[in-house]
N, C-alpha and C positions, 0 to 999 in steps of 0.2 A: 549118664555120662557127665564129669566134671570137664567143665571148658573154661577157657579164660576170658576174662570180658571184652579184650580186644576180639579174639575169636568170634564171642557172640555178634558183636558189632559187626565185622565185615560179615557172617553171615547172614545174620537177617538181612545187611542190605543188598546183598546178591540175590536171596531169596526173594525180597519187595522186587526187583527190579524183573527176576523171572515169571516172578506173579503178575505183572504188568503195571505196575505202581509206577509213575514219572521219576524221576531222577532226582529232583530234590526232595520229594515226597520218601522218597524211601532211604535217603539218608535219614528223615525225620523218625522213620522208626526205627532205622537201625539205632540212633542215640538214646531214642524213648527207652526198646529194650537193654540196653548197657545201664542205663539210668538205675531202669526196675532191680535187674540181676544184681546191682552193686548195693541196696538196698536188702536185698535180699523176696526180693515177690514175685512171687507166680509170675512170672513175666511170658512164658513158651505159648502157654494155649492162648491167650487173650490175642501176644502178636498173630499165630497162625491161622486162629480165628480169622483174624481183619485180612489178610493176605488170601484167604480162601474164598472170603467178598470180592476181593480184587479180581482174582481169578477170571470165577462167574462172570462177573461184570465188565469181563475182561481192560480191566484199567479205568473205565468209565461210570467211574461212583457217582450216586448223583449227587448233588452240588445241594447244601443245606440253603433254607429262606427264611428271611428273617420276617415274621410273622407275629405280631401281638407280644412284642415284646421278647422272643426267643427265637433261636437257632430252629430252624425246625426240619422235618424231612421232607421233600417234595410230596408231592400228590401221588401215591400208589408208590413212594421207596418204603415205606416197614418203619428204616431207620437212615442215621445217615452216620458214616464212616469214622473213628478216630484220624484214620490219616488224612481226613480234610479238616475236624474239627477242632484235633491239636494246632496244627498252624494259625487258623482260626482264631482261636483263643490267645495264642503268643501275641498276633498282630491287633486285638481287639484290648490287649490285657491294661495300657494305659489310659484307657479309656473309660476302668474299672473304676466306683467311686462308691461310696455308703449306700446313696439313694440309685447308683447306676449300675447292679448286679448283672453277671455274663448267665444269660441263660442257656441251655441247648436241649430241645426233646428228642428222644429215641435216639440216644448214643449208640453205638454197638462199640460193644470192651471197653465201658469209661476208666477203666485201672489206666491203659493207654494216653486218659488226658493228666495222668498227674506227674509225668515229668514235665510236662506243656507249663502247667500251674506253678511248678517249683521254682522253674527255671525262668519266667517272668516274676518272680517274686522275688529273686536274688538278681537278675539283673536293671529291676527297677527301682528295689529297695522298698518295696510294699510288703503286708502283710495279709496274704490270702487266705480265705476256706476253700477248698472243692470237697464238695458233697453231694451223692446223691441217698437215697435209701439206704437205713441200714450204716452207713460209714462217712465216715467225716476227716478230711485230712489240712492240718494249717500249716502253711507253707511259711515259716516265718522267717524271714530275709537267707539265708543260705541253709535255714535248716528246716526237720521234717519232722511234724508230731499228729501224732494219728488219734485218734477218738475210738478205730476199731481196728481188728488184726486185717492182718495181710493174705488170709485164705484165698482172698479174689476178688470179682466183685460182679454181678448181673449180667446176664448174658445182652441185654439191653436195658438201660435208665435216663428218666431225665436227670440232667448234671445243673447244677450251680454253681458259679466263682463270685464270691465275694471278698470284699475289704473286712478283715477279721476287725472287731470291735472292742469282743472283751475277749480273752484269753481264758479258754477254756481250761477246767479243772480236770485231774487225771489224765490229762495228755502223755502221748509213751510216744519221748523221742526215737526219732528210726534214720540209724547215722550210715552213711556210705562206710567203704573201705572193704569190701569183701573182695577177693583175690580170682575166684573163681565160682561158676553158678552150675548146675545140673539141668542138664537137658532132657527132658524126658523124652523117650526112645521112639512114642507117635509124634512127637513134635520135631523131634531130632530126622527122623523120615522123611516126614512134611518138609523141613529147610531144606532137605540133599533134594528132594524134588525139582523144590523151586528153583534151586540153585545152579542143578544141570543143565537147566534151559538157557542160563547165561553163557554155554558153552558155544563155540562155534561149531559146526558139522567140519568133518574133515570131507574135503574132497579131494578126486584126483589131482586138480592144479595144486592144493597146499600140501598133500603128501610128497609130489615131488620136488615143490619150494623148500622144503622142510629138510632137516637134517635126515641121511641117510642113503642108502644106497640108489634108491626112488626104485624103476624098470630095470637097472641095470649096474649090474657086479661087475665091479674092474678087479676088485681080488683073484 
């Protein structure tokens, strides 16, 4: 199904919010995927992916450590979440420097961190890499050039941001302005799930608060 980007935005973050994800947290992805879709990337499974963590762990991701240099996951998490270590990396990101590169191990969905990356790189006016295996993308002051395609990217990686040095050759700019993105129908599922738990239960006091006849017809 084609949807509009506003659309996808208040979805997902209805969705984050059903899934148990805090409040500002889940505006964070609702923008990450507007970001992706307006780009044109796989953007559906990666988000529902991390919201399916959220789930499980019912809102209680565990909290990344910084350890020998990197972001890392605690002791016995696997990995640690996009939706804590996007914000992570926005708030760490002036802090970025040749010799002082952002590390993070066992990302889950790092496609998730590169609206993080782009978007401190156009509001600092810096020139970043994020890269992990495999894919390589330079964020350079408001715009976006990739090193590999847009299929997706590891179900888990360690990630790196750094200050781009030399400017890489054969880069393929990857320009916003797309109108509407396609929701695939398991992910599309996946959001009406999460989404209906944002709902309130009706009960008998608000059916009869509510518009309507309630117990009793005066007709």
């Amino acid at each position: 199904m084609l949807t509009s980007l506003n659309e996808i935005e208040m979805t997902v973050w209805k969705a984050a919010r059903g899934a148990g994800l805090a409040w500002g947290l889940a505006e964070e992805m609702a923008q990450a995927a507007r970001w992706l879709a307006d780009r044109g990337f796989a953007w559906a499974e990666p988000i529902c992916a991390c919201l399916a963590e959220v789930e499980i762990r019912q809102g209680r991701l565990p909290v990344p450590v910084f350890h020998a240099g990197a972001w890392s996951p605690p002791e016995g998490a696997g990995s640690i979440s996009p939706a804590l270590v996007g914000p992570l990396l926005s708030d760490l990101a002036l802090e970025i420097a040749p010799d002082r590169p952002f590390h993070a191990r066992a990302v889950a969905q790092p496609l998730l961190l590169l609206p993080f990356a782009a978007r401190a790189a156009a509001d600092l006016g810096h020139d970043f890499i994020l890269s992990w295996d495999g894919a390589s993308y330079s964020c350079l002051h408001s715009e976006l050039h990739a090193a590999a395609d847009r299929r997706g990217a590891p179900a888990v990686a360690d990630v790196d941001l750094s200050v781009v040095r030399d400017a890489e050759a054969g880069l393929v700019r990857i320009a916003a302005g797309a109108r509407h993105a396609a929701v695939p129908e398991p992910a599309e599922a996946a959001l009406e799930r999460w989404v209906h738990r944002t709902y309130v239960p009706a009960s008998a006091e608000s059916r009869l608060a509510g518009a309507g006849a309630g117990l009793t017809d005066n007709d």
